[in-house]
VOPA-126198 format. One record per residue: residue number from 1; x, y, z of N, C-alpha, C in turn. Coordinates in steps of 0.2 Angstrom, whole numbers, padded with zeros to 4 digits. Layout:
@num = NUM n.east = X n.north = Y n.up = Z ca.east = X ca.north = Y ca.up = Z c.east = X c.north = Y c.up = Z
...
END
This chain:
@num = 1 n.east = 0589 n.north = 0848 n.up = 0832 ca.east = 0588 ca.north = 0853 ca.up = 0827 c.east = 0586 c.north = 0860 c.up = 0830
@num = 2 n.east = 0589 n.north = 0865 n.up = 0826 ca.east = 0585 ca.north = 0872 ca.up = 0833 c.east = 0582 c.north = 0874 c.up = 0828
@num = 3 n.east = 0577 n.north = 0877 n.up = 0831 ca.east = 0570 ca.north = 0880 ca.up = 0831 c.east = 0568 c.north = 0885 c.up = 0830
@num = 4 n.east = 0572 n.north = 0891 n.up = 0831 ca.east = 0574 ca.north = 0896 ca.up = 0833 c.east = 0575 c.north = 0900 c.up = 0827
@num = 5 n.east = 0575 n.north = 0905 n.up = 0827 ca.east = 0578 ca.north = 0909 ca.up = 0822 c.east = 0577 c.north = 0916 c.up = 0822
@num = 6 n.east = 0582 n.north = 0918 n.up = 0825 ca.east = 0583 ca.north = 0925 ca.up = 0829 c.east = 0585 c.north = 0930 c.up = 0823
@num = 7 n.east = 0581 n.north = 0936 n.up = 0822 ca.east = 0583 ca.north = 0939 ca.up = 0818 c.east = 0583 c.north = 0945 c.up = 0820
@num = 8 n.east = 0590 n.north = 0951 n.up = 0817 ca.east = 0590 ca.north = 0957 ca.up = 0818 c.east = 0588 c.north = 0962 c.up = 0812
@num = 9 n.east = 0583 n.north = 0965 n.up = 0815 ca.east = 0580 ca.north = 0972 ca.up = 0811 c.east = 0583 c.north = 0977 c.up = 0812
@num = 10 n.east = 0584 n.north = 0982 n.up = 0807 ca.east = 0586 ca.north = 0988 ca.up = 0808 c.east = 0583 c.north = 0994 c.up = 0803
@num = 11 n.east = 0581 n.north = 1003 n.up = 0805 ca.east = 0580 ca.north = 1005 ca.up = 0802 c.east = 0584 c.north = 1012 c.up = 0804
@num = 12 n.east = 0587 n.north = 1015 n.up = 0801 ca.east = 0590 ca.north = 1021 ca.up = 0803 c.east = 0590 c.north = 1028 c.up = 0802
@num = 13 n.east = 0584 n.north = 1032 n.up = 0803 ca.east = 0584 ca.north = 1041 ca.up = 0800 c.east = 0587 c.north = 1045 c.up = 0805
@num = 14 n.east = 0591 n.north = 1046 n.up = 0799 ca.east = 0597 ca.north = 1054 ca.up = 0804 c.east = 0601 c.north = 1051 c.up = 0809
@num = 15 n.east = 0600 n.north = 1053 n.up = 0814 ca.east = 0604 ca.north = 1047 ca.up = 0820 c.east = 0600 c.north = 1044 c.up = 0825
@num = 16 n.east = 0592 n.north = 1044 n.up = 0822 ca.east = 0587 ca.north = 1040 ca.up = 0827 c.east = 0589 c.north = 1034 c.up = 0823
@num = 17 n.east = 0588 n.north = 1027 n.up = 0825 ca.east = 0588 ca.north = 1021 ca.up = 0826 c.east = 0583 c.north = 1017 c.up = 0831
@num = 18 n.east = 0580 n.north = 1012 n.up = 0827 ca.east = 0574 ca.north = 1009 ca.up = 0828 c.east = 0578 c.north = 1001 c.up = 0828
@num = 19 n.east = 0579 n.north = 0997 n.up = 0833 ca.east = 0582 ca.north = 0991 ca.up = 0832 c.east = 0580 c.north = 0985 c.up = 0836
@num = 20 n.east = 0576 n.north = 0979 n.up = 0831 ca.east = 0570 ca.north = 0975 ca.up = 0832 c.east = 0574 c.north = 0968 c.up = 0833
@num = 21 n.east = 0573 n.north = 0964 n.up = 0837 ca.east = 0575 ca.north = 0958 ca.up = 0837 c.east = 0570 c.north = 0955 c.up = 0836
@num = 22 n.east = 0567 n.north = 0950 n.up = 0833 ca.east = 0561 ca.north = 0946 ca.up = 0829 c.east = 0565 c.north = 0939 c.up = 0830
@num = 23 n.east = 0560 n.north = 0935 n.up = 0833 ca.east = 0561 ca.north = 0928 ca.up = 0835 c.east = 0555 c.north = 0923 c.up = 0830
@num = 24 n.east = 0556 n.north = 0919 n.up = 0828 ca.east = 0550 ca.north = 0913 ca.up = 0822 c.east = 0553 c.north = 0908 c.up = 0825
@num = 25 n.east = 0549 n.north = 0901 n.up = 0822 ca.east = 0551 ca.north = 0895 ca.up = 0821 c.east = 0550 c.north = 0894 c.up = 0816
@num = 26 n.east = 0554 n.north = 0888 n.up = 0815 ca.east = 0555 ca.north = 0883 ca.up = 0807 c.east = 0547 c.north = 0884 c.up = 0806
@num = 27 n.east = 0544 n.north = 0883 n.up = 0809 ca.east = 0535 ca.north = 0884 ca.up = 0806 c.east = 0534 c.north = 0892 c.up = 0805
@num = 28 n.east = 0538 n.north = 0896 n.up = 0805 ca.east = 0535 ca.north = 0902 ca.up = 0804 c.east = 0530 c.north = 0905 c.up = 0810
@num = 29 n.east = 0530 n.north = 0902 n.up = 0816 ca.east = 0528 ca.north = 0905 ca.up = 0821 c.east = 0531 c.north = 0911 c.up = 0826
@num = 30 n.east = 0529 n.north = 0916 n.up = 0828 ca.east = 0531 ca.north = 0921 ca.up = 0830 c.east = 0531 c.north = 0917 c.up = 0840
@num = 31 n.east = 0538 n.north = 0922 n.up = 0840 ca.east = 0540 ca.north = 0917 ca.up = 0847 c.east = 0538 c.north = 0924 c.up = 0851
@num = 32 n.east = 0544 n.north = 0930 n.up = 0848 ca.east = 0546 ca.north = 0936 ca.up = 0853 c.east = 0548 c.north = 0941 c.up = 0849
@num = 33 n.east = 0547 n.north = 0947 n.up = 0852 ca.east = 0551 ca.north = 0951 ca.up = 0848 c.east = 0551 c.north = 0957 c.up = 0854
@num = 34 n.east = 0557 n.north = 0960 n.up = 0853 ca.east = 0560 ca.north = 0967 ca.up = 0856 c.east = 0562 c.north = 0972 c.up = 0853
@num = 35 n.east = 0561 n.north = 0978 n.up = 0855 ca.east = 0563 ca.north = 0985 ca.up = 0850 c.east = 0565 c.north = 0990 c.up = 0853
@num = 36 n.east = 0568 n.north = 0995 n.up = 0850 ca.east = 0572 ca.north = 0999 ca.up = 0854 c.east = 0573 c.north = 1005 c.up = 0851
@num = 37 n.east = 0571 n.north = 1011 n.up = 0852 ca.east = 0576 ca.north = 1016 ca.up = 0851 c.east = 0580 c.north = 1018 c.up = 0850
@num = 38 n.east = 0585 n.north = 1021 n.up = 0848 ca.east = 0592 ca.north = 1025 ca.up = 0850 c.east = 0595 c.north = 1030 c.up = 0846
@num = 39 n.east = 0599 n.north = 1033 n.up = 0851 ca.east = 0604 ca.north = 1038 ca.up = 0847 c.east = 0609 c.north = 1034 c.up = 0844
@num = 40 n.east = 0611 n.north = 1036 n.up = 0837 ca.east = 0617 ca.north = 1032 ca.up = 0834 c.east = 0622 c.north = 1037 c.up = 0831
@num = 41 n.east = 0627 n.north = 1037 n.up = 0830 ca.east = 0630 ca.north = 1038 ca.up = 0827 c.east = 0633 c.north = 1036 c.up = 0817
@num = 42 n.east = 0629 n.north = 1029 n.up = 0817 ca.east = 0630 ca.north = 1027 ca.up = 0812 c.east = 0625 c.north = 1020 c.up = 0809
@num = 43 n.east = 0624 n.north = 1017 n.up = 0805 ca.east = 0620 ca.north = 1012 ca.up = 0805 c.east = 0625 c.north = 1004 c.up = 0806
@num = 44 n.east = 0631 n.north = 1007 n.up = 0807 ca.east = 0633 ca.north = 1000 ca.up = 0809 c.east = 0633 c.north = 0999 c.up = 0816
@num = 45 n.east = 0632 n.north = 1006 n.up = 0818 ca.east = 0630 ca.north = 1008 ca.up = 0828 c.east = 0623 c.north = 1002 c.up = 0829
@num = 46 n.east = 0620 n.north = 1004 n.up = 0824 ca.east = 0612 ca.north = 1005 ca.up = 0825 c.east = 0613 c.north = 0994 c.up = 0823
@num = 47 n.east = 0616 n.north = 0993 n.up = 0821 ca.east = 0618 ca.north = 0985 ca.up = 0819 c.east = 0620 c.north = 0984 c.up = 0824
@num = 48 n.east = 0625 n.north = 0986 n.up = 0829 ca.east = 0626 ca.north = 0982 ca.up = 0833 c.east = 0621 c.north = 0983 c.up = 0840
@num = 49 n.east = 0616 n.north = 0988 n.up = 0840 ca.east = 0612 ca.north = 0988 ca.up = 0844 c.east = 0607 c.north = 0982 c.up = 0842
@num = 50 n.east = 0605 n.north = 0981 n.up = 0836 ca.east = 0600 ca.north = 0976 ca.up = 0836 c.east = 0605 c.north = 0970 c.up = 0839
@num = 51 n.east = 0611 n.north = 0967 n.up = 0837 ca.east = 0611 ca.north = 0962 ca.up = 0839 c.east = 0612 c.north = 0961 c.up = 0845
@num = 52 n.east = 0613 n.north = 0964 n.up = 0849 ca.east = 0612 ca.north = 0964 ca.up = 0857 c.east = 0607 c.north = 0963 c.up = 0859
@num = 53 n.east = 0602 n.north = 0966 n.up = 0855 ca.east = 0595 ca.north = 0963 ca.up = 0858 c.east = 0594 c.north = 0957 c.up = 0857
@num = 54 n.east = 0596 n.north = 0955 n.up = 0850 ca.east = 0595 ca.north = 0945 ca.up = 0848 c.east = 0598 c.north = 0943 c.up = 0854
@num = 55 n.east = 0606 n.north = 0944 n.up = 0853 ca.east = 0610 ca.north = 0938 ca.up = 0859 c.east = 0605 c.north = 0939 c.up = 0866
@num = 56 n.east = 0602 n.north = 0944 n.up = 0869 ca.east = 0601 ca.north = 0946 ca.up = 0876 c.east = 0593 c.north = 0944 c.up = 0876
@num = 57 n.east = 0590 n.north = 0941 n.up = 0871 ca.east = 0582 ca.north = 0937 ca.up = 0871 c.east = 0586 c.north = 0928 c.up = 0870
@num = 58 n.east = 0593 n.north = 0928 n.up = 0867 ca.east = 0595 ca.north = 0921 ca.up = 0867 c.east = 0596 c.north = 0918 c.up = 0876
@num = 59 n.east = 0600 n.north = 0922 n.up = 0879 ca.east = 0601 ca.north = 0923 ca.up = 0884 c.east = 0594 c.north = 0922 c.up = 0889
@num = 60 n.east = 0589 n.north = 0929 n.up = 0888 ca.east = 0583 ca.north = 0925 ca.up = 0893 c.east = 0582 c.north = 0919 c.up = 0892
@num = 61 n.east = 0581 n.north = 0917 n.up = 0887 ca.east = 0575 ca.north = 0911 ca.up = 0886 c.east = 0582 c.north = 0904 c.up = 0886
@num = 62 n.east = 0588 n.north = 0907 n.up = 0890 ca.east = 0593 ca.north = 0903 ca.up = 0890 c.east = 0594 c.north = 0896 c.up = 0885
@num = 63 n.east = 0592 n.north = 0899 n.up = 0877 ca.east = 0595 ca.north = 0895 ca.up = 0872 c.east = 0600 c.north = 0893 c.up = 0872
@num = 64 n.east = 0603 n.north = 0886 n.up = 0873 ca.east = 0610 ca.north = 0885 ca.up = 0871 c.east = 0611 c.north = 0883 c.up = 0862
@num = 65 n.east = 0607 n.north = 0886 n.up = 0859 ca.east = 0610 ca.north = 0885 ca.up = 0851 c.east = 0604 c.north = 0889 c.up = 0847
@num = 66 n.east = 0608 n.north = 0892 n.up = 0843 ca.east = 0601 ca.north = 0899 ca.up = 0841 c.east = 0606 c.north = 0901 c.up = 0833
@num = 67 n.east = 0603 n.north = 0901 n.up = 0827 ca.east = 0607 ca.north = 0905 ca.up = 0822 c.east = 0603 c.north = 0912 c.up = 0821
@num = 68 n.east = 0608 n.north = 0917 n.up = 0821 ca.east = 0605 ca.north = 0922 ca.up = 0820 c.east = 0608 c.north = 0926 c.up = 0815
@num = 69 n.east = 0601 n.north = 0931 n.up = 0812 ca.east = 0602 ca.north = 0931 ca.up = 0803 c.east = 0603 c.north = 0939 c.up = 0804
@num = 70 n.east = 0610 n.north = 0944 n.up = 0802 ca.east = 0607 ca.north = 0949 ca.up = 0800 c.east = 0610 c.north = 0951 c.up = 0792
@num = 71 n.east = 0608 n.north = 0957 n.up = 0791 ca.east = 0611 ca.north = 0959 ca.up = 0783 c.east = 0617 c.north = 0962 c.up = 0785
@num = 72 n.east = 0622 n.north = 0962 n.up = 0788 ca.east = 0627 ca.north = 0966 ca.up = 0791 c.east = 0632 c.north = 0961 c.up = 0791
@num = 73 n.east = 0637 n.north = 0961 n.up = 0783 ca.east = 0642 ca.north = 0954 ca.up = 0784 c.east = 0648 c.north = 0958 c.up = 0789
@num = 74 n.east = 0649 n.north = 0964 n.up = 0788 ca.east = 0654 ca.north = 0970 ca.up = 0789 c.east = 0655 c.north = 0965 c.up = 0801
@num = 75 n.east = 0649 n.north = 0965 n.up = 0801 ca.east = 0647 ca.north = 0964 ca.up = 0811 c.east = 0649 c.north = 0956 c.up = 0810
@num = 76 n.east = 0645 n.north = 0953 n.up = 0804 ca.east = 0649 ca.north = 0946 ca.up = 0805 c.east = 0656 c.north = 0944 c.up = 0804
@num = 77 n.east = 0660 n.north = 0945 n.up = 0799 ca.east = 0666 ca.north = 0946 ca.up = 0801 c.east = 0668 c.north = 0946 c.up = 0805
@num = 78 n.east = 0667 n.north = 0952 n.up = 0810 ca.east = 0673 ca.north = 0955 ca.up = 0814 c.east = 0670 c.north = 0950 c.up = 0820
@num = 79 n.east = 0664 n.north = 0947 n.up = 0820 ca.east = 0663 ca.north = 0942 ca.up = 0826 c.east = 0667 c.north = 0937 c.up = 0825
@num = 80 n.east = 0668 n.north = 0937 n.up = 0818 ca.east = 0671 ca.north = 0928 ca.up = 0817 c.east = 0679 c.north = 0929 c.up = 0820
@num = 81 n.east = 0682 n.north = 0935 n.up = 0818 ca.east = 0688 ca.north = 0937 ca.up = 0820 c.east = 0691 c.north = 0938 c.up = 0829
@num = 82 n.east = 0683 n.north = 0943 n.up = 0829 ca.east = 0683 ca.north = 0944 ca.up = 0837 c.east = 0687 c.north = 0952 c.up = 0838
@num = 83 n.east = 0687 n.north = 0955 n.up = 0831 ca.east = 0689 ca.north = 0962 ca.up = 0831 c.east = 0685 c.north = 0967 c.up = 0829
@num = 84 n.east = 0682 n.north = 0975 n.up = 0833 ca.east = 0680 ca.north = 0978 ca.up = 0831 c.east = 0680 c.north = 0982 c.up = 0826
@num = 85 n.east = 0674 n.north = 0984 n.up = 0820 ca.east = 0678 ca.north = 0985 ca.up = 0813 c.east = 0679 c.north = 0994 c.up = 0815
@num = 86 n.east = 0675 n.north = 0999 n.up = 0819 ca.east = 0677 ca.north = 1004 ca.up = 0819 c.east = 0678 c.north = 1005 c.up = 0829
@num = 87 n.east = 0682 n.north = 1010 n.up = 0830 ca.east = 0686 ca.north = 1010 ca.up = 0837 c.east = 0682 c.north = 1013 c.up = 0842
@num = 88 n.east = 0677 n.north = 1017 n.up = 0840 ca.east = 0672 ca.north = 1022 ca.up = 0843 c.east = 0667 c.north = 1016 c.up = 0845
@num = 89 n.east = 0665 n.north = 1011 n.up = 0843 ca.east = 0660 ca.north = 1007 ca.up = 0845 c.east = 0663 c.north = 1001 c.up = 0847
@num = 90 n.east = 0670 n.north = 1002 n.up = 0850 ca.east = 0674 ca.north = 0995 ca.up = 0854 c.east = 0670 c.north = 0994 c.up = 0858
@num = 91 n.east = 0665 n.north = 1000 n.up = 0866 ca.east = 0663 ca.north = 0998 ca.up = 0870 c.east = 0655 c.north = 0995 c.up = 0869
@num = 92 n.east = 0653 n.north = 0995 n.up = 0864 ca.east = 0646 ca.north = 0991 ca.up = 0860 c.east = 0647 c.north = 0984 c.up = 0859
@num = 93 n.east = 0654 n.north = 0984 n.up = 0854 ca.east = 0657 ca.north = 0977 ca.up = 0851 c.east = 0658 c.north = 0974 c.up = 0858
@num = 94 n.east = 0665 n.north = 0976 n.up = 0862 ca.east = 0664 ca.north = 0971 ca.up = 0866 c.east = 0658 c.north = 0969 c.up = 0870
@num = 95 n.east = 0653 n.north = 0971 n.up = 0873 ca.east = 0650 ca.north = 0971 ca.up = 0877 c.east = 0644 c.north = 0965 c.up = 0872
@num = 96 n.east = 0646 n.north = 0966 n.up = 0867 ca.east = 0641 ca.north = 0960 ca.up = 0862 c.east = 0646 c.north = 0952 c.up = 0863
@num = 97 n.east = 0654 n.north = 0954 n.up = 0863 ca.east = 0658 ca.north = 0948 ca.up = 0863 c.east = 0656 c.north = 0946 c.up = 0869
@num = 98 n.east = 0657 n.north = 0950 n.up = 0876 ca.east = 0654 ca.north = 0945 ca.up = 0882 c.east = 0648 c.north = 0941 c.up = 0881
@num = 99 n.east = 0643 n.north = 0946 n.up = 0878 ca.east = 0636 ca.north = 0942 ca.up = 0878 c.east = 0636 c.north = 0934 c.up = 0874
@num = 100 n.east = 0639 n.north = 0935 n.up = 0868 ca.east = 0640 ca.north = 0929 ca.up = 0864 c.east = 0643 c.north = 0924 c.up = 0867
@num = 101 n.east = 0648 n.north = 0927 n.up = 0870 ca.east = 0654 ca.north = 0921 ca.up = 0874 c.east = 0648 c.north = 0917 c.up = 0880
@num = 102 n.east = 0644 n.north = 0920 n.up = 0883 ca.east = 0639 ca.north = 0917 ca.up = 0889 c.east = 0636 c.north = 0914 c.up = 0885
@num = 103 n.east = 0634 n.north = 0914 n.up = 0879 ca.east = 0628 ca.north = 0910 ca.up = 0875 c.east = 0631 c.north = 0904 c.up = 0871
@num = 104 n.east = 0632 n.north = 0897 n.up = 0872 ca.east = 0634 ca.north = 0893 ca.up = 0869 c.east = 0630 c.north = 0891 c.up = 0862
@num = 105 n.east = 0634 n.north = 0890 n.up = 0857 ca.east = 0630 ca.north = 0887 ca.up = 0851 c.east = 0629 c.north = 0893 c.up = 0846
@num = 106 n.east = 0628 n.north = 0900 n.up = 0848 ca.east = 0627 ca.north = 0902 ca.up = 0842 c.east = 0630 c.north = 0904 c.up = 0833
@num = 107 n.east = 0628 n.north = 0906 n.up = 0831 ca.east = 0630 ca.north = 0908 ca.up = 0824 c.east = 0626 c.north = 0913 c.up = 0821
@num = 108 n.east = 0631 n.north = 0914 n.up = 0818 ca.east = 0628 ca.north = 0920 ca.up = 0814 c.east = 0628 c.north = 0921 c.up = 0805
@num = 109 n.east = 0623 n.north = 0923 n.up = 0803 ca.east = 0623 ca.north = 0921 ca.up = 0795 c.east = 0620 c.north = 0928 c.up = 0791
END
């Protein structure tokens, strides 16, 4: 059963972006969390930056199965597909598709 439950925050004014990956357990216990600021261009920029930070804390803590929760069905599609939905942010997308590809197990909900 996993454990885990990797979640990505996001909070976007103007073109600053605030991107929180937040780690619990089934108990509700706080595991980790990471945060970032950045320049965005968009808040689906600002999506993918959060999710970089979940995959890249599943990776430390070398999870082999982790579900991770964001509100961005737009990011999960194109994961499931494996295509970026806009072309300016290919080099964010793929750099998220390598990282998932290193990480066996996960999902995204």
């Amino acid at each position: 059963m996993v454990n885990r439950l990797p979640c990505c925050l996001n909070a976007v004014h103007g073109s600053i972006a605030y991107a929180v990956a937040l780690v619990i357990n089934w108990d509700d216990h706080f595991i980790d969390v990471v945060s970032n600021k950045i320049d965005v261009s968009s808040p689906l920029e600002a999506e993918l930056h959060g999710l970089l930070l979940v995959v890249a804390l599943c990776k430390r803590y070398a999870w082999d199965e982790a579900h991770i929760y964001t509100d961005c069905q737009v990011l999960i599609k194109a994961l499931e597909v494996r295509q970026c939905p806009l072309w300016h942010l290919s080099f964010l997308f793929e750099s998220l598709i390598e990282m998932v590809n290193d990480v066996t197990g996960l999902s995204f909900a």
